[in-house]
N, CA, C and O atoms as a DFTB+ gen file, in Angstrom:
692 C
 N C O
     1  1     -47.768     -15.805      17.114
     2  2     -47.551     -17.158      17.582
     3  2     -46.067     -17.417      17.830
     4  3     -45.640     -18.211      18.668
     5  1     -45.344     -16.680      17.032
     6  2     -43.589     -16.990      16.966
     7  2     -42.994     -16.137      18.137
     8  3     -41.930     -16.412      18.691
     9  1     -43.841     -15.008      18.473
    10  2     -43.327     -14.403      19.949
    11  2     -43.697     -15.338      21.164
    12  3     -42.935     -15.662      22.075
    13  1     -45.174     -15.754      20.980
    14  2     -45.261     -16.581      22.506
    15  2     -44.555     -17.455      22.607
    16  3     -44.356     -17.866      23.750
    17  1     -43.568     -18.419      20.969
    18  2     -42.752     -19.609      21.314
    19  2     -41.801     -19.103      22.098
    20  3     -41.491     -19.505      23.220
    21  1     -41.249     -18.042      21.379
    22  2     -39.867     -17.181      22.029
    23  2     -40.049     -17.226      23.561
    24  3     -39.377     -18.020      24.219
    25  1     -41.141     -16.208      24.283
    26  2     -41.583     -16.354      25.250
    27  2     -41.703     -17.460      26.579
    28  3     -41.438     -17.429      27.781
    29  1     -42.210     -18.346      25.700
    30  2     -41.913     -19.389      26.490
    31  2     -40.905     -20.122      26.299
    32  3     -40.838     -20.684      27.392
    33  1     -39.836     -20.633      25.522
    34  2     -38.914     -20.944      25.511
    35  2     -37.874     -20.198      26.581
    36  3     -36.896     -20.848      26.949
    37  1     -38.127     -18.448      27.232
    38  2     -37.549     -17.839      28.201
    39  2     -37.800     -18.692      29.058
    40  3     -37.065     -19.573      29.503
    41  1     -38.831     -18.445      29.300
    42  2     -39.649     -18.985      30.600
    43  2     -39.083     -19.854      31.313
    44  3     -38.653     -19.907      32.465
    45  1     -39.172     -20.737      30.171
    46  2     -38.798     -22.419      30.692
    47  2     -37.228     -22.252      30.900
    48  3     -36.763     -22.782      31.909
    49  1     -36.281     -21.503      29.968
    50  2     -34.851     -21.587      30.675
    51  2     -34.753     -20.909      31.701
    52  3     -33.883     -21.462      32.374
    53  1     -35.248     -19.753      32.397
    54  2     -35.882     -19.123      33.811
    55  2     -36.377     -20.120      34.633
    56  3     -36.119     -19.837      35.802
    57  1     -37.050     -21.292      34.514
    58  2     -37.368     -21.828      35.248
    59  2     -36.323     -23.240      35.709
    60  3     -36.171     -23.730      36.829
    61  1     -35.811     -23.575      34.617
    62  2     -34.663     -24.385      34.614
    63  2     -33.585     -23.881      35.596
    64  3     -33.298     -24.372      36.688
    65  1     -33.174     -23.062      35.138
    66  2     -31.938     -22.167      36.192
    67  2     -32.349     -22.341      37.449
    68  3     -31.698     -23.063      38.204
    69  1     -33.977     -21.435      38.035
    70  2     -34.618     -21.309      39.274
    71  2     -34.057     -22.195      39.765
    72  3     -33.363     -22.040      40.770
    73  1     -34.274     -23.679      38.994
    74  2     -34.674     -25.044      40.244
    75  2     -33.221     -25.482      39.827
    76  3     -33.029     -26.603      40.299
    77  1     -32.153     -25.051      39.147
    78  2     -31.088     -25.824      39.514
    79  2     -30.380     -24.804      40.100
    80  3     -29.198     -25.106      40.264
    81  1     -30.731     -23.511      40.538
    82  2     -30.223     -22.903      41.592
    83  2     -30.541     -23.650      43.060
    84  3     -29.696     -23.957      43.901
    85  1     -31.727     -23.819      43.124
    86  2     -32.042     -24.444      44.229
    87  2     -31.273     -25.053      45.166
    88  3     -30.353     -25.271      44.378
    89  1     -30.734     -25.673      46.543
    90  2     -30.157     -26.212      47.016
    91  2     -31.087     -27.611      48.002
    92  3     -31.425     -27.262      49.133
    93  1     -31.346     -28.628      47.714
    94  2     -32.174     -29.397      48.676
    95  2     -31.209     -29.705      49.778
    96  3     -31.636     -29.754      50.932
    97  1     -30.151     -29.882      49.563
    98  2     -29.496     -30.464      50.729
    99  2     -29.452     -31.958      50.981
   100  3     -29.358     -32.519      49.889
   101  1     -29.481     -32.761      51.901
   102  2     -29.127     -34.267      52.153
   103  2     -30.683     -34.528      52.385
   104  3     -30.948     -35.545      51.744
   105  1     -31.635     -34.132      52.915
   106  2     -32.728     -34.410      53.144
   107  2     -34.019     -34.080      52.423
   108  3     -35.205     -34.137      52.748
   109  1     -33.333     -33.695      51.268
   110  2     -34.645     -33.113      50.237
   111  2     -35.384     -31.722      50.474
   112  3     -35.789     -31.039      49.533
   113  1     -35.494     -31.440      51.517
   114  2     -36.140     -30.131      51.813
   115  2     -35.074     -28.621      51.690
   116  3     -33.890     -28.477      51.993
   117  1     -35.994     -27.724      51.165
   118  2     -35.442     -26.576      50.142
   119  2     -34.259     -26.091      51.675
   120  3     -34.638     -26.098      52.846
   121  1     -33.059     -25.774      51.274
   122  2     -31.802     -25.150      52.070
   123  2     -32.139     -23.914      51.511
   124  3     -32.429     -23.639      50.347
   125  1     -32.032     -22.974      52.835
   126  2     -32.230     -21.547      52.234
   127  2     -30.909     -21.044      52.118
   128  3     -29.943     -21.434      52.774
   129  1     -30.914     -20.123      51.216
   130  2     -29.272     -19.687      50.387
   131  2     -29.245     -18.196      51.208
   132  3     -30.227     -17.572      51.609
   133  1     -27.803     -17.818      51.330
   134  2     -27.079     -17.608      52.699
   135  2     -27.757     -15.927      51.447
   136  3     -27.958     -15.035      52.271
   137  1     -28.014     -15.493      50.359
   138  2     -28.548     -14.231      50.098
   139  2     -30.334     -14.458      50.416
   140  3     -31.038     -13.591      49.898
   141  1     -30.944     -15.368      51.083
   142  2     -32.263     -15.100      51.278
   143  2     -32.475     -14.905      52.984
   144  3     -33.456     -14.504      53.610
   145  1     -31.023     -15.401      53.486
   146  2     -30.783     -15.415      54.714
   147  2     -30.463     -14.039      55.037
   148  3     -31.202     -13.515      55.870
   149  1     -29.420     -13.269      54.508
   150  2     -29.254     -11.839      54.745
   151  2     -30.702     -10.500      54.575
   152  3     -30.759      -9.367      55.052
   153  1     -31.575     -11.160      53.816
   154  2     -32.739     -10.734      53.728
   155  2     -33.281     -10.165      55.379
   156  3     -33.543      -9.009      55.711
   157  1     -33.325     -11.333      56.158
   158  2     -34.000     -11.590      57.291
   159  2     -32.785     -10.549      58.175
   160  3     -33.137     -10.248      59.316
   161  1     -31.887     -10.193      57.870
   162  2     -30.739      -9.000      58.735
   163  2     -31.672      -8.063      59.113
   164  3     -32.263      -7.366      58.288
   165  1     -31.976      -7.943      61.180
   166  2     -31.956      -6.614      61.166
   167  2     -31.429      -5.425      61.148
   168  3     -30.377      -5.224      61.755
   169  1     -32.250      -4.126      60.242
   170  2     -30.837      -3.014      60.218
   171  2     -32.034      -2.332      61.187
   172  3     -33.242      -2.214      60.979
   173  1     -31.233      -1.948      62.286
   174  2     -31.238      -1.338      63.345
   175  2     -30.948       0.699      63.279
   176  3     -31.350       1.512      64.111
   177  1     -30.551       0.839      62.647
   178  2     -30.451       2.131      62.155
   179  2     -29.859       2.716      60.959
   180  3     -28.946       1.994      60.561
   181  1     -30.064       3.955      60.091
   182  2     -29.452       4.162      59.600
   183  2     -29.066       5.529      59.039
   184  3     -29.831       6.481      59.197
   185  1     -27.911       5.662      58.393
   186  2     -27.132       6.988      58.463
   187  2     -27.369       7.279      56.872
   188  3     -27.337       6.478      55.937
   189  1     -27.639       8.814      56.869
   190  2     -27.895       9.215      55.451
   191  2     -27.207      10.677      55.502
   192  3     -27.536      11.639      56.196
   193  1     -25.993      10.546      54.420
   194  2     -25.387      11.578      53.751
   195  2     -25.747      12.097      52.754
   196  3     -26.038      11.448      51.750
   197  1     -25.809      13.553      52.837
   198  2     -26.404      14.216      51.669
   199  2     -25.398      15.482      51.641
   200  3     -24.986      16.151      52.588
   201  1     -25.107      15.612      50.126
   202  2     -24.375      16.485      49.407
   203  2     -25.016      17.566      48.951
   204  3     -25.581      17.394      47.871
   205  1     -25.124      18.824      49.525
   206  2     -25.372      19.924      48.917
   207  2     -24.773      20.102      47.636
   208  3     -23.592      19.822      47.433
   209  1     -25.787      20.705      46.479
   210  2     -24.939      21.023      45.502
   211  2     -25.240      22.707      45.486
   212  3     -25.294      23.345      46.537
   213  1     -25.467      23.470      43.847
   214  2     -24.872      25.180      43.829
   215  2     -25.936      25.859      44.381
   216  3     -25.760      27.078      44.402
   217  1     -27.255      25.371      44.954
   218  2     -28.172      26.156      45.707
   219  2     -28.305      25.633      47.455
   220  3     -28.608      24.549      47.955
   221  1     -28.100      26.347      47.776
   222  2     -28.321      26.164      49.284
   223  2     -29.445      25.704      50.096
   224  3     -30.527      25.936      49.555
   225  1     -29.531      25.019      51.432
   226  2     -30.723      24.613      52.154
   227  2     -31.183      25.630      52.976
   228  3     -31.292      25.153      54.106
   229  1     -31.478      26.693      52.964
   230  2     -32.002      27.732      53.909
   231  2     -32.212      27.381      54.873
   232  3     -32.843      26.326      54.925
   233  1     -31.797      28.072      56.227
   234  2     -32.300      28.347      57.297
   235  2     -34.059      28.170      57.494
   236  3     -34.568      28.779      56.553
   237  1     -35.189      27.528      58.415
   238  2     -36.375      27.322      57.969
   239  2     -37.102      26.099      57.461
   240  3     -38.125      25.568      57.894
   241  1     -36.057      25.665      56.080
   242  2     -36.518      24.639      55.667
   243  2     -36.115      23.324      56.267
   244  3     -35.325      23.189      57.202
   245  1     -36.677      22.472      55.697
   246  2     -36.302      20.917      56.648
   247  2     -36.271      19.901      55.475
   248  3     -37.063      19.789      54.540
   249  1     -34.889      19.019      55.830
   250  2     -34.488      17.696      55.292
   251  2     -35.146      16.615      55.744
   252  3     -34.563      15.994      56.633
   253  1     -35.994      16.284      55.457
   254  2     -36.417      14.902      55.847
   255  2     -35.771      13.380      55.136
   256  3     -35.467      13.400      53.943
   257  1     -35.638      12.427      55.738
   258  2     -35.308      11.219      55.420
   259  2     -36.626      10.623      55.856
   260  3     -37.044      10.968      56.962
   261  1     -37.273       9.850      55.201
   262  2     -38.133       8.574      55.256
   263  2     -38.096       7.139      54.702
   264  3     -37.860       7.241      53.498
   265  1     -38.249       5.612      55.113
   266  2     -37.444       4.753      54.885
   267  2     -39.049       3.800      55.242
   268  3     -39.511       3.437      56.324
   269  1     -39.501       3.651      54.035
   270  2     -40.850       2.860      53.941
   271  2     -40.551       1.354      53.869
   272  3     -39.783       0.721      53.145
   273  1     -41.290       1.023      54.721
   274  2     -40.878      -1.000      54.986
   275  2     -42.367      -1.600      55.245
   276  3     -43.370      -0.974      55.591
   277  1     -42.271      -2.556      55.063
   278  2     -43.235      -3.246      55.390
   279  2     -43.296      -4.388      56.878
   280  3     -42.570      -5.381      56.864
   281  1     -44.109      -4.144      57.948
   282  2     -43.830      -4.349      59.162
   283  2     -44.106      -6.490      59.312
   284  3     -44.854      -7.018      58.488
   285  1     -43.584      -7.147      60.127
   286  2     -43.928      -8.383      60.077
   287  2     -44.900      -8.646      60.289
   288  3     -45.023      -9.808      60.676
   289  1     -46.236      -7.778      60.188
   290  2     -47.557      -8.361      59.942
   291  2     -47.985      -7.687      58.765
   292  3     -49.137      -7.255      58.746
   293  1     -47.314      -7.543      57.874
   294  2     -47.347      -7.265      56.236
   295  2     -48.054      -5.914      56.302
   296  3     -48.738      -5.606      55.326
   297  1     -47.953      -4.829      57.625
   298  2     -48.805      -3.156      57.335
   299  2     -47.278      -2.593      56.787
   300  3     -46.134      -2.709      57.228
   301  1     -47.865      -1.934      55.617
   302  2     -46.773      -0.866      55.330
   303  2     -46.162       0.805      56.108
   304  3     -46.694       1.913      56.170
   305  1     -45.290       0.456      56.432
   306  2     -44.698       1.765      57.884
   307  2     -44.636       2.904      56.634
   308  3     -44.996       3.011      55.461
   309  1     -43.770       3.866      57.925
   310  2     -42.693       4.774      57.525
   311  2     -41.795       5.389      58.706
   312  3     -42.165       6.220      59.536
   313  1     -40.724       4.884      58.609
   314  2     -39.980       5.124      59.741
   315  2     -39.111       6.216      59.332
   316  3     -38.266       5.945      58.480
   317  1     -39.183       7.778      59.929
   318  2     -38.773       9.352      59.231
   319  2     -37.503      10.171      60.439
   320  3     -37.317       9.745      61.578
   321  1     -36.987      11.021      60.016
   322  2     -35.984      11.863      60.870
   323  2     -36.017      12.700      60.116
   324  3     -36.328      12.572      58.932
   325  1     -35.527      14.261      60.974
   326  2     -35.187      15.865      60.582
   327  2     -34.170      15.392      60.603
   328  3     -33.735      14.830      61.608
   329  1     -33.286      15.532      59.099
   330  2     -32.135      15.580      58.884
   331  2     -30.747      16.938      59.526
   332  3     -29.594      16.844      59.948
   333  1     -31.863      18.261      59.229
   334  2     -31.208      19.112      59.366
   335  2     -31.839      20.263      60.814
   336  3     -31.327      21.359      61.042
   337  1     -32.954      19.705      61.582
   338  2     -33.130      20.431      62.427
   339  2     -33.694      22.350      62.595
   340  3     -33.851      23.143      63.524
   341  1     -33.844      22.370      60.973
   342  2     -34.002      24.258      60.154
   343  2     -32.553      24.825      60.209
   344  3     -32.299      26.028      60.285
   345  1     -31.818      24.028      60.172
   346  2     -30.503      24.543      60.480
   347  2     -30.426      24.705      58.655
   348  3     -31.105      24.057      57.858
   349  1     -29.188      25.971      58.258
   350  2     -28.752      25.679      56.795
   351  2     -27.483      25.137      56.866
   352  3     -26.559      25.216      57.676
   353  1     -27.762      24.278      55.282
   354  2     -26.858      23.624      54.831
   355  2     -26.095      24.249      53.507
   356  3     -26.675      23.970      52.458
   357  1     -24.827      25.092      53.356
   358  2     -24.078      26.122      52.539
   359  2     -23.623      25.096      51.340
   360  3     -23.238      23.927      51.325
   361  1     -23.853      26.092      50.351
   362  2     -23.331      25.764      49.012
   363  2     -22.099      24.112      49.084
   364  3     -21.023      24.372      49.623
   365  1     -22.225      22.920      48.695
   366  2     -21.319      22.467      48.448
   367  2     -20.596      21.161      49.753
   368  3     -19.758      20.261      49.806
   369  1     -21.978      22.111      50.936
   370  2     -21.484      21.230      51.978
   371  2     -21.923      19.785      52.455
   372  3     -23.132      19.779      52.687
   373  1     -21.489      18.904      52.613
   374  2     -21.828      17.512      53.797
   375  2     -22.238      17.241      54.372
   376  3     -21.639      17.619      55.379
   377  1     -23.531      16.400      54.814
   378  2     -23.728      16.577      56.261
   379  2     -24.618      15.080      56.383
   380  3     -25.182      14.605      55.396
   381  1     -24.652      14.418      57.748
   382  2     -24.350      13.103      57.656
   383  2     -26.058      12.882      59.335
   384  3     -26.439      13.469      60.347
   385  1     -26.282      12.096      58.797
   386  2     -26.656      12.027      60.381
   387  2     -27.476      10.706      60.584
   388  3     -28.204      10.249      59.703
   389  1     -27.331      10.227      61.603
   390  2     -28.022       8.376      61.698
   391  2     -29.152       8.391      62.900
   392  3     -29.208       9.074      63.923
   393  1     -29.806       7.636      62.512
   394  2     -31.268       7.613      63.530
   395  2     -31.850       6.523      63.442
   396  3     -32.078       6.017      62.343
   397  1     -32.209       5.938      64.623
   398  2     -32.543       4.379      64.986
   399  2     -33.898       4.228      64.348
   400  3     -34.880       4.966      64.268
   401  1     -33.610       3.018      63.921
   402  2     -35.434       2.394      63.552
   403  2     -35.858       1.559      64.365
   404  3     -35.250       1.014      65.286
   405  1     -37.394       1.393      63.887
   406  2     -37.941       1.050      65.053
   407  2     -37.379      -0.612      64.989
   408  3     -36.576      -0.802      64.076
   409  1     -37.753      -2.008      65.976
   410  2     -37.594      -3.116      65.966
   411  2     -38.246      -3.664      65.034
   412  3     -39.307      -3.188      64.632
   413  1     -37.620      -4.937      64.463
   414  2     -38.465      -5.574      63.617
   415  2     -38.139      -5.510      62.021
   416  3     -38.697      -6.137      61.121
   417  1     -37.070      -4.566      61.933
   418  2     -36.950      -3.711      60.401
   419  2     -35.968      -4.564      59.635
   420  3     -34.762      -4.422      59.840
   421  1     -36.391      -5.382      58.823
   422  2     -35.080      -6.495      58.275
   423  2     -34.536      -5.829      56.992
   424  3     -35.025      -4.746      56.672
   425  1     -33.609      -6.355      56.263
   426  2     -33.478      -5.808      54.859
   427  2     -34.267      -6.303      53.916
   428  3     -34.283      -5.727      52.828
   429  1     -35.007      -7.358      54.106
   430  2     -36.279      -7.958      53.029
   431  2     -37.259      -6.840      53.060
   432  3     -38.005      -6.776      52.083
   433  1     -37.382      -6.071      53.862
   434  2     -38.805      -5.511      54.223
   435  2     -38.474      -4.026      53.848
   436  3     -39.238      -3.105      54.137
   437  1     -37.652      -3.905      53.390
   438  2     -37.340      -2.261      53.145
   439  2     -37.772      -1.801      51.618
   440  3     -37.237      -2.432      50.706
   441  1     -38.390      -1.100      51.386
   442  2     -39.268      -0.515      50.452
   443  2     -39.087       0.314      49.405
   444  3     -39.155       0.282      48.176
   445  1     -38.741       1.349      50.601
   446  2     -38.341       2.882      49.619
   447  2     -37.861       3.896      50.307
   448  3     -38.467       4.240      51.323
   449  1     -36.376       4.759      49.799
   450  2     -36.169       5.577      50.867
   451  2     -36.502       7.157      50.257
   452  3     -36.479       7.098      49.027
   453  1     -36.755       8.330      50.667
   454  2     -37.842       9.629      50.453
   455  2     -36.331      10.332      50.901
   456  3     -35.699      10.051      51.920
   457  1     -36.069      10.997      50.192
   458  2     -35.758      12.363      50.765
   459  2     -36.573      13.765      50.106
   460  3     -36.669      14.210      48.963
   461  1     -37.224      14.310      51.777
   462  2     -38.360      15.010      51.609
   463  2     -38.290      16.459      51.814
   464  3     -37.836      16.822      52.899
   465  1     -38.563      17.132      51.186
   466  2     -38.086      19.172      51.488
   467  2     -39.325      19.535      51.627
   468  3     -40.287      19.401      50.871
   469  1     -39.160      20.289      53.275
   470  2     -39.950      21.160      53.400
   471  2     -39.603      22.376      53.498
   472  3     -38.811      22.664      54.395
   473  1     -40.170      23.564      52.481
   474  2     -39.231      24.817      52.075
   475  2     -39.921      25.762      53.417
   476  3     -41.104      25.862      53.743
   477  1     -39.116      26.175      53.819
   478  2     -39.307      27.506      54.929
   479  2     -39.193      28.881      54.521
   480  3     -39.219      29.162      53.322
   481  1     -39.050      29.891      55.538
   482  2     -39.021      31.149      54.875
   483  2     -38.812      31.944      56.663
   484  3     -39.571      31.834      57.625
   485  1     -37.510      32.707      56.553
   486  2     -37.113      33.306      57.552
   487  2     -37.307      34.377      57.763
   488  3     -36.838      34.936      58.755
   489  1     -38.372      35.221      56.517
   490  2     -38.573      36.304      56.526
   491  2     -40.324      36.716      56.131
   492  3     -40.645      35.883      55.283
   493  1     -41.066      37.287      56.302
   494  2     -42.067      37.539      55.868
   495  2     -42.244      37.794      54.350
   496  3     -43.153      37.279      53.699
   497  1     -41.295      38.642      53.827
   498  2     -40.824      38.875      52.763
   499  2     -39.877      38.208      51.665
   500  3     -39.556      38.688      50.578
   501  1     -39.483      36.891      52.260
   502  2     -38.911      35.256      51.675
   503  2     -39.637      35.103      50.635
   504  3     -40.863      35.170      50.543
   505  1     -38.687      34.846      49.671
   506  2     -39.861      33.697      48.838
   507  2     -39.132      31.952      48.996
   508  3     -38.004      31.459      48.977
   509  1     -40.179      31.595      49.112
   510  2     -39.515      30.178      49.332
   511  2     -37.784      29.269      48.711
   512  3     -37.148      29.443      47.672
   513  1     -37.646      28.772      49.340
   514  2     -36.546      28.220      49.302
   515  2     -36.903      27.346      48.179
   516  3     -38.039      26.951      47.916
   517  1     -35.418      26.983      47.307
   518  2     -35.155      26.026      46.163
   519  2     -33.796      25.804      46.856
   520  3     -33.258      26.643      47.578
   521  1     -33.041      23.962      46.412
   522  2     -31.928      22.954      47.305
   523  2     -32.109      22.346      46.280
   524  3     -33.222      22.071      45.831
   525  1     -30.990      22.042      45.749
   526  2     -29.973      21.149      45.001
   527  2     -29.285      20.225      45.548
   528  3     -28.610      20.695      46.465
   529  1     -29.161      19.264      45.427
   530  2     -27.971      18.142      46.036
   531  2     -27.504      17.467      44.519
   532  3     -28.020      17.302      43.413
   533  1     -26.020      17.149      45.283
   534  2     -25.433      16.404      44.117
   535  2     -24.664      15.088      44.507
   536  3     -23.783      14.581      43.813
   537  1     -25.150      14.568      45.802
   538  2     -25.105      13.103      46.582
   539  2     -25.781      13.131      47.537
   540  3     -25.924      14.122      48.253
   541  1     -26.413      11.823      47.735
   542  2     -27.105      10.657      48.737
   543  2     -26.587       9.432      48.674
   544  3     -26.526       8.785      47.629
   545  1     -26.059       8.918      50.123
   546  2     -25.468       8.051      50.458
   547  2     -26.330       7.420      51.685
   548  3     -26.092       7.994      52.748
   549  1     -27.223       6.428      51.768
   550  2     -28.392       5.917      52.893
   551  2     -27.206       4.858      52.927
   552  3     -26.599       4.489      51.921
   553  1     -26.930       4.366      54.382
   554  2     -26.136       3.012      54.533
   555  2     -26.949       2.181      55.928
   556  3     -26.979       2.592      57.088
   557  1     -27.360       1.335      55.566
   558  2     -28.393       0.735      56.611
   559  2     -26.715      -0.114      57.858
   560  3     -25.571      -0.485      57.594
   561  1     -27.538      -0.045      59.104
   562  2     -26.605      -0.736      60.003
   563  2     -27.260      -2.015      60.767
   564  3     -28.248      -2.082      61.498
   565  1     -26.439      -2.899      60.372
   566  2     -27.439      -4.181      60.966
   567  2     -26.872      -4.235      62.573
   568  3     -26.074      -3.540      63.201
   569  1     -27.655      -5.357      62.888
   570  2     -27.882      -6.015      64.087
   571  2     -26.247      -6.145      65.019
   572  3     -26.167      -6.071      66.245
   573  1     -25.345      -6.301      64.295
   574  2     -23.868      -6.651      64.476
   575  2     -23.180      -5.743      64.247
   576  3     -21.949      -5.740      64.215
   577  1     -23.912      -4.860      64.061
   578  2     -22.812      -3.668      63.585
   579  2     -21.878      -3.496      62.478
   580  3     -20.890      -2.763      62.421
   581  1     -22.459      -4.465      61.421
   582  2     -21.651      -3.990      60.198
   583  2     -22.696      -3.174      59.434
   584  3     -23.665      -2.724      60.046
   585  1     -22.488      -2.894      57.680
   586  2     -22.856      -1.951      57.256
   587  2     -23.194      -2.001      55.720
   588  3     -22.225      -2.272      55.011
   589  1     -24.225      -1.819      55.164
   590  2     -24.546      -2.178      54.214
   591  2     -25.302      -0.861      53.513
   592  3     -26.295      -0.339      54.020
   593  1     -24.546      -0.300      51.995
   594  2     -25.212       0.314      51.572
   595  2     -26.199       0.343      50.936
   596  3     -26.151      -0.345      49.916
   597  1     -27.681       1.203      51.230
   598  2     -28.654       1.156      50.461
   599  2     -29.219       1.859      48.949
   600  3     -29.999       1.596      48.034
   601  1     -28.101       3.097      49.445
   602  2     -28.121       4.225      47.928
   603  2     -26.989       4.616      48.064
   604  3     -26.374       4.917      49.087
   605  1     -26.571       4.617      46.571
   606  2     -25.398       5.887      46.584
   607  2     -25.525       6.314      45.110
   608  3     -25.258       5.683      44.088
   609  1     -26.113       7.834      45.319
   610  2     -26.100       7.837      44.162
   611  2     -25.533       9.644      43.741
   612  3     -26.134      10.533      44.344
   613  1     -24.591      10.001      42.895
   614  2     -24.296      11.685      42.619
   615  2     -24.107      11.942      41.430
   616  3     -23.712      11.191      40.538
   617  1     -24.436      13.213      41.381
   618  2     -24.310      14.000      40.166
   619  2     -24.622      14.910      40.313
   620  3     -25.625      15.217      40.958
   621  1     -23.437      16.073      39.451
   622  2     -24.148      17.112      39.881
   623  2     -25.644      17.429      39.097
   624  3     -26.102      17.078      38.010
   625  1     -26.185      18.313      40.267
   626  2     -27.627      18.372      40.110
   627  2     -28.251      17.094      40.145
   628  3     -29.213      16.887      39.405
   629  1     -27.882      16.328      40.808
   630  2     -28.685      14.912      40.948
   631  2     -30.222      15.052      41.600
   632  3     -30.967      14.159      41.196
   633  1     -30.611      15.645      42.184
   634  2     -31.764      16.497      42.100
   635  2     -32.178      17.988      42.764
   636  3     -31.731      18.402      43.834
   637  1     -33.044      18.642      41.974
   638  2     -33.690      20.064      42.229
   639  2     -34.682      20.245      43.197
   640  3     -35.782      19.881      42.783
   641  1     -34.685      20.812      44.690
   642  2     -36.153      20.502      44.988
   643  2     -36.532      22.150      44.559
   644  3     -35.808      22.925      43.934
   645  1     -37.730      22.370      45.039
   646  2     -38.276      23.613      44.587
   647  2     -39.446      23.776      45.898
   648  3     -39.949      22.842      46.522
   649  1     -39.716      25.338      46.110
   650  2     -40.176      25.230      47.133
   651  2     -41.682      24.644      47.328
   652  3     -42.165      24.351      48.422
   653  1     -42.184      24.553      46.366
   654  2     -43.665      24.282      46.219
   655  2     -44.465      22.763      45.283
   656  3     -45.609      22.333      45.136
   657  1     -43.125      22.382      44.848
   658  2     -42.795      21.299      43.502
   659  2     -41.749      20.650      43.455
   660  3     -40.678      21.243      43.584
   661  1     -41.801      18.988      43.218
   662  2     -40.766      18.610      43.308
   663  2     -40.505      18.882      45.060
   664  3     -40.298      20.004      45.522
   665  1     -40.561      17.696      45.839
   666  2     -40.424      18.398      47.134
   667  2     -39.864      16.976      47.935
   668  3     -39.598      16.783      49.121
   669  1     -39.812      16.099      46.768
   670  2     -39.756      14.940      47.265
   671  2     -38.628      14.252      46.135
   672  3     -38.714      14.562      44.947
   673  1     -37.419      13.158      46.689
   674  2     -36.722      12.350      45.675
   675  2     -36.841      11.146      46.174
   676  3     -36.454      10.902      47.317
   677  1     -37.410      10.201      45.363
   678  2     -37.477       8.780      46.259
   679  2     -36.611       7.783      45.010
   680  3     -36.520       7.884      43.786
   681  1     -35.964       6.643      46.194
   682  2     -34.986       5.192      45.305
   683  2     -36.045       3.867      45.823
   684  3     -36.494       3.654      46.949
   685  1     -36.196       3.272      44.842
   686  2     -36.774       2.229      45.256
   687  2     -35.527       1.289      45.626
   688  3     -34.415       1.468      45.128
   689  1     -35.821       0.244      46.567
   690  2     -34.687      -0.003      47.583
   691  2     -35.053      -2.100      46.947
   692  3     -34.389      -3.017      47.431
């Protein structure tokens, strides 16, 4: 009984705050606040840096970026790019690349961003590829051309993919 007082005693100062955050304005009706307004920003494309870390991206395999939103008739997308083309990416190296989304894509509606490995094999005799990174940097680009980051996140070994497991790192956004 002494937790639900606690409980609701939150509540109610949560709800207090809510409504004296609020802004009515001169006419009583709710003023929308200039962070529910940036919500509605379209980002028009965006650029995702990724940091190789001490295992390499083989020749074969493929970087995917995927950037899950929810479309203005509330269906959930996935708007995707080949980061790396099967090209490799060497021990330690950088590599950056930006690709348009489709219309419609605001920053309210953005979901989740995937970075996805698909392990290749250049040889018959390959055994699948394993990629390390030790940064991701997603920076969404709005409508105006400024720039807003969505992830940044490193360490080394910030994640392992493996060729068969683990093939996927997702940020909820």
């Amino acid at each position: 009984m002494k937790k639900l007082s606690i409980l609701g005693t939150i509540a109610f100062a949560a709800l207090v705050t809510l409504v004296a955050g609020l802004d009515f304005g001169n006419s009583g009706a709710l003023v929308q606040s200039a962070d529910a307004m940036e919500l509605e920003r379209e980002v028009v494309s965006l650029r995702v840096t990724v940091v190789t870390g001490d295992d390499d991206l083989r020749s074969e395999s493929d970087a995917v970026a995927e950037l899950d939103y929810e479309s203005v008739s509330g269906n959930d997308l996935t708007a995707s790019a080949n980061l790396n083309n099967n090209a490799s990416w060497g021990n330690g190296s950088t590599h950056s690349k930006t690709f348009a989304l489709p219309g419609g894509v605001t920053l309210g509606s953005l979901e989740e961003f995937h970075l996805v490995f698909h392990s290749g094999q250049s040889g018959p005799f390959d055994t699948g590829d394993n990629w390390n990174i030790d940064g991701l940097t997603v920076v969404g680009i709005l409508e105006d051309g400024s720039e807003i980051i969505l992830v940044q996140r490193a360490a080394t070994r910030l994640h392992r993919f493996k060729s068969d497991i683990d093939t996927r790192y997702t940020v909820q956004l």
